[in-house]
N, CA and C of each residue as an Amber inpcrd file, in Angstrom:
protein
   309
  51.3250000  33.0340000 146.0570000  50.4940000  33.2980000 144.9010000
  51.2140000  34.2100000 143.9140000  51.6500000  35.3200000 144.2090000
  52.6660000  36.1570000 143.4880000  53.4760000  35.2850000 143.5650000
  54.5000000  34.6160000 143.3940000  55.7450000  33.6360000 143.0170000
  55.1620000  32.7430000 141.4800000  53.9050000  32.1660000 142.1790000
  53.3810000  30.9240000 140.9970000  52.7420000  32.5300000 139.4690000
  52.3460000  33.4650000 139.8420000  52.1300000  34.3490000 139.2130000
  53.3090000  34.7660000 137.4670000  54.4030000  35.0310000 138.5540000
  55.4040000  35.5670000 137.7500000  56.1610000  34.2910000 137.0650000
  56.2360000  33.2780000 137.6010000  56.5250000  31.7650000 137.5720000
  55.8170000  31.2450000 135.9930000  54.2670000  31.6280000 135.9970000
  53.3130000  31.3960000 134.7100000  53.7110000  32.3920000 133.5860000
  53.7180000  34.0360000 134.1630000  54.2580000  35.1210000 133.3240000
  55.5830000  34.5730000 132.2220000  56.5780000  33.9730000 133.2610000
  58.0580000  33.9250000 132.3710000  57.6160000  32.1590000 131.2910000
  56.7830000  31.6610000 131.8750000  56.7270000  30.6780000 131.0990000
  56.0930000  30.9860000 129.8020000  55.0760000  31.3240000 129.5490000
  53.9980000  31.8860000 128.7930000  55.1670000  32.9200000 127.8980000
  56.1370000  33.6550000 128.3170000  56.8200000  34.5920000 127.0000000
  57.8700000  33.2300000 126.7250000  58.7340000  32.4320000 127.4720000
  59.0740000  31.7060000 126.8480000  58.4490000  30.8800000 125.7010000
  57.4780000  30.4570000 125.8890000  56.2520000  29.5490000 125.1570000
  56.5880000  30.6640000 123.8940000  56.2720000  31.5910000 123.7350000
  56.0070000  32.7600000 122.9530000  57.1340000  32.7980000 121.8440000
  57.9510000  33.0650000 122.4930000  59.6250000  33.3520000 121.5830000
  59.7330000  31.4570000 121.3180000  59.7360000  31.0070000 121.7330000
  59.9090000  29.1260000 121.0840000  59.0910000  29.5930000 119.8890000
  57.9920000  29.5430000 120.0370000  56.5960000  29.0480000 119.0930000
  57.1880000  30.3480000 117.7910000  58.0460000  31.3430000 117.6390000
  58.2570000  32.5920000 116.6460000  59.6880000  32.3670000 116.5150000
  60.4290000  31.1380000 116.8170000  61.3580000  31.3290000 116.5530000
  61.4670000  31.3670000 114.9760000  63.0210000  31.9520000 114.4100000
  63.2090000  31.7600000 112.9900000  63.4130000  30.6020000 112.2400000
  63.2130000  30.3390000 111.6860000  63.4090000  29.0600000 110.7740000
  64.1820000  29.0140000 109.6770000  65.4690000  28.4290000 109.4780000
  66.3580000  28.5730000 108.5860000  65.7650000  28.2490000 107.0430000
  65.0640000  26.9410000 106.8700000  64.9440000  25.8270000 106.0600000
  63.3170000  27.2490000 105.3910000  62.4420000  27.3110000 106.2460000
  61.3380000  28.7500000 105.6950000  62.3270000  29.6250000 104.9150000
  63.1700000  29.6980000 105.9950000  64.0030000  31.1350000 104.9150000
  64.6940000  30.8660000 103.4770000  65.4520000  29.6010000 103.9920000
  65.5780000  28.8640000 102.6280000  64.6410000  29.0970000 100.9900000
  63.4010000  28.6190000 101.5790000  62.3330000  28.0990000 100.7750000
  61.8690000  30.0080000  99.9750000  61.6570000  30.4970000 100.9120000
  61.4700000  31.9970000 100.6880000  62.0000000  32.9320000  99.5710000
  63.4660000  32.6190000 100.3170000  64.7120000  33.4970000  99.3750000
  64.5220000  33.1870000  98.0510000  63.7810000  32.4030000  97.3950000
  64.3170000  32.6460000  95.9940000  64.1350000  32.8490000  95.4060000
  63.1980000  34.0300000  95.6000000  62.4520000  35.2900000  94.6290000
  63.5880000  36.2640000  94.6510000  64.4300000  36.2470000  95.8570000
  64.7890000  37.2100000  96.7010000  66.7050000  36.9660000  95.2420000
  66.7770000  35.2000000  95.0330000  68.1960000  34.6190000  94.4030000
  68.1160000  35.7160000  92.9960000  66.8620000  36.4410000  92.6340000
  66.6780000  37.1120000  91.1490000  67.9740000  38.2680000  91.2820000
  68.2490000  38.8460000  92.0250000  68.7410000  39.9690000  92.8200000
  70.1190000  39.5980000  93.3550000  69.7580000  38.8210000  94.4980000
  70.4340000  39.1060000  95.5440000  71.3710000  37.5710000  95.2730000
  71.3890000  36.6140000  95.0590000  72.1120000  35.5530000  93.7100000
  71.6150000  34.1480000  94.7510000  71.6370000  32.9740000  94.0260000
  71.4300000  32.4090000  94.9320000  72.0610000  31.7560000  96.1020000
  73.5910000  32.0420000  96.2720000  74.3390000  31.7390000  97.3980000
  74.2920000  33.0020000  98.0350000  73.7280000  34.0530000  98.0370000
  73.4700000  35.3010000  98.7280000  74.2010000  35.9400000  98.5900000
  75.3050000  35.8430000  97.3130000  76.0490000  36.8680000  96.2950000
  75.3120000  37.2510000  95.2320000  75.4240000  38.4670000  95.5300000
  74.2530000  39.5150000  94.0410000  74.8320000  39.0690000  93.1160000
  73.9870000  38.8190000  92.1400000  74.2200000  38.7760000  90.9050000
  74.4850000  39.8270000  89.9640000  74.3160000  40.9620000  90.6280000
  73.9150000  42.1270000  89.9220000  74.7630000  43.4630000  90.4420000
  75.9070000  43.8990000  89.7880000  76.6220000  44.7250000  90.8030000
  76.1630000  45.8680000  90.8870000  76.3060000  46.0760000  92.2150000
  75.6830000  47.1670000  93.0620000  74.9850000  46.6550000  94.0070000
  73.8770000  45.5440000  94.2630000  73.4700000  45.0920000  94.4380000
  73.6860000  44.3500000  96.0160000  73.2450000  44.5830000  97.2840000
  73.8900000  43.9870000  98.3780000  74.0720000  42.5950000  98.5220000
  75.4530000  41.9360000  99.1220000  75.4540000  40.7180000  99.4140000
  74.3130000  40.4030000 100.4970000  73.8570000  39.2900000 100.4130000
  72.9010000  39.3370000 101.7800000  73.8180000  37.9040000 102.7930000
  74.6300000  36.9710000 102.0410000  75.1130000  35.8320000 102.5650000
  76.0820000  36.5450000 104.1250000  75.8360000  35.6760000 105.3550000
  76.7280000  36.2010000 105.9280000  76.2180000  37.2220000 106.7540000
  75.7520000  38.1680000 106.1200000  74.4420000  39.6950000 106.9520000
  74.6780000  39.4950000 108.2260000  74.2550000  40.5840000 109.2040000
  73.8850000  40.1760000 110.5420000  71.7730000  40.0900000 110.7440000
  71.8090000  39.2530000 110.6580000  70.3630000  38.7250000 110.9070000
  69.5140000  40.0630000 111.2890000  69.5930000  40.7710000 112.5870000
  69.1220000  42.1600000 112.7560000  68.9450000  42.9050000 111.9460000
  70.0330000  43.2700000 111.2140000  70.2000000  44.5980000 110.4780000
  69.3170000  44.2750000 108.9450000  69.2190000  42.4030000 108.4430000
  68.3040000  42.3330000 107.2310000  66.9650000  42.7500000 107.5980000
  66.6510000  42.0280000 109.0880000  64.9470000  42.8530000 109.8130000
  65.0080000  43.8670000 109.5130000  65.8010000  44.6460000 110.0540000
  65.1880000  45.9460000 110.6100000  65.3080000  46.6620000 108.8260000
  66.1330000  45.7360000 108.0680000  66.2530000  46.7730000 106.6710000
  64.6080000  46.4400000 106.2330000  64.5480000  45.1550000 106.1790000
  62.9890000  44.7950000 105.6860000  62.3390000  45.4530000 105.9240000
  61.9200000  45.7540000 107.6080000  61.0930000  46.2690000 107.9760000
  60.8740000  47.7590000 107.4530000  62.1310000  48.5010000 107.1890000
  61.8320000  49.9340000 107.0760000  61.3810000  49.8340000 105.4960000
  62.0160000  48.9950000 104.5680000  61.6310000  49.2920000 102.9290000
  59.8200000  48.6430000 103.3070000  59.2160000  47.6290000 103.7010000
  57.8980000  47.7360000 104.2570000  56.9640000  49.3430000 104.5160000
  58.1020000  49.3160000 105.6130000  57.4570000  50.8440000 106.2030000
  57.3520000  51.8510000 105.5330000  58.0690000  51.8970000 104.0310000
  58.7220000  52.5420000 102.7580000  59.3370000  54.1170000 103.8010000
  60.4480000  53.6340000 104.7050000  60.7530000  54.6910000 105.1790000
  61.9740000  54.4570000 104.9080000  62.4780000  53.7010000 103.8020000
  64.3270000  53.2250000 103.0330000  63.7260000  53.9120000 102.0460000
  64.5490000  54.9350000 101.0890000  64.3020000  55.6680000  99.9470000
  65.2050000  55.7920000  99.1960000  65.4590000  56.1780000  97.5420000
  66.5680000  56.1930000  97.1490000  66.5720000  54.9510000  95.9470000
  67.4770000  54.6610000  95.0820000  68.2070000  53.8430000  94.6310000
  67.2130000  52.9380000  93.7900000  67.1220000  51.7350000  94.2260000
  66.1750000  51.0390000  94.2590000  64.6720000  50.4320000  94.9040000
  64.8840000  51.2960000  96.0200000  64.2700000  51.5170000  96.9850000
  62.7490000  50.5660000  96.5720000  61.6470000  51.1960000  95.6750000
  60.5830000  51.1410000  94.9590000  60.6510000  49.3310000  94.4570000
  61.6860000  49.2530000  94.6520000  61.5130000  47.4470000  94.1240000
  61.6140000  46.5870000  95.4830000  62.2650000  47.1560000  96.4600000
  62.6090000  46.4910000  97.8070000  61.4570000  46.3040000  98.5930000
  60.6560000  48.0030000  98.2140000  59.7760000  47.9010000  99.0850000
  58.3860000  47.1430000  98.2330000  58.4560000  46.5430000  97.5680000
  57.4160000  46.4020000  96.7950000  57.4250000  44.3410000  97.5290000
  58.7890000  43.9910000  97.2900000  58.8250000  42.8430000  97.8210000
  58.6150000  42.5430000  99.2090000  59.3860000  43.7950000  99.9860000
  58.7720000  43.6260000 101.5430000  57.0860000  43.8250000 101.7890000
  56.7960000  44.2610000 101.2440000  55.2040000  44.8030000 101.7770000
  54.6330000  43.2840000 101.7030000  54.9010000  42.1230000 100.8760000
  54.3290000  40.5300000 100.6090000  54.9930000  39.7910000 101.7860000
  55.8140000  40.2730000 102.4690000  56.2450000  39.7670000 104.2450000
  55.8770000  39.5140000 105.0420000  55.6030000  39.1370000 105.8530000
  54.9040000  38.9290000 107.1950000  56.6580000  39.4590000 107.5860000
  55.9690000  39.4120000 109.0250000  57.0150000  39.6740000 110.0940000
  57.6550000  38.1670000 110.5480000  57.1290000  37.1160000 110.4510000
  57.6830000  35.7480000 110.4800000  58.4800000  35.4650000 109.4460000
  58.0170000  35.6610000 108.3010000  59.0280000  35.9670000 107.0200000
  60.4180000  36.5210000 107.1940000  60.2790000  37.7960000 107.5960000
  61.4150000  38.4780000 107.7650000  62.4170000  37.9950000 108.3710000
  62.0290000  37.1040000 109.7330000  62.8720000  36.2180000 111.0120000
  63.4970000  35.5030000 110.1090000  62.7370000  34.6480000 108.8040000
  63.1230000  33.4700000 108.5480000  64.1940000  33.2870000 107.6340000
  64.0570000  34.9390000 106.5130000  65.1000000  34.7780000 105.5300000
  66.4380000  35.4620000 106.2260000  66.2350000  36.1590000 106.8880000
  67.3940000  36.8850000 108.0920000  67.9540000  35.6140000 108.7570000
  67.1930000  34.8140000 109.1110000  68.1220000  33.2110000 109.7530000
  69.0480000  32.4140000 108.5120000  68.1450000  32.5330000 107.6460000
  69.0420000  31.9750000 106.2080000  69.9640000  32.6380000 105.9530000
  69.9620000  33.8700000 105.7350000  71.2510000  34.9620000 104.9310000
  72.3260000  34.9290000 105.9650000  71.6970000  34.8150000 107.6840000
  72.6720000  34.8540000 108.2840000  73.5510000  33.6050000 108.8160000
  72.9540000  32.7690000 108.6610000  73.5670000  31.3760000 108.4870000
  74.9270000  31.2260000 107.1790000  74.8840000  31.6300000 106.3460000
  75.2700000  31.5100000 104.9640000  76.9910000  32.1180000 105.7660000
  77.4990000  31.3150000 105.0640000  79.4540000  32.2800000 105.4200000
  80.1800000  32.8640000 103.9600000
């Protein structure tokens, strides 16, 4: 009974992470509020401005997440976080799969 237990447990988070995976083609569709800025091959248009093409997928989350959290300050900060706060957290997966796809 404990075997079929933990057996259902690992299936059920697999099920979980499938069903949230990122989606390149979402992120695609997303980014291109994001092309005003950030350009649309994920070279800024705008110097100073970060490349996002290429990124490591993580580090665009976790940036999202903190200008969201408005705990990124500084610079431009006030415009970043204004676009993250309209995110979901599925969002975030999806344009982070795009930018990081990009070479």
């Amino acid at each position: 009974m404990k075997k079929t237990l933990i057996v259902a447990a690992l299936l059920t988070s697999l099920v979980g992470v499938t069903a949230q995976a990122a989606d390149v083609e979402a992120g695609k569709a997303k980014a291109k509020i994001c092309a005003a800025c950030h350009g649309a091959d994920g070279k800024a248009a705008i110097d100073g401005y970060p490349n996002l093409n290429g990124q490591n997928a993580k580090y665009i989350v976790t940036s999202l997440k903190a200008y969201k959290a408005k705990q990124r300050n500084g610079g431009l900060a006030a415009v970043m976080q204004a676009q993250a706060s309209m995110l979901s957290d599925q969002d975030m997966e999806n344009l982070a799969a795009y930018y990081s796809s990009m070479k």
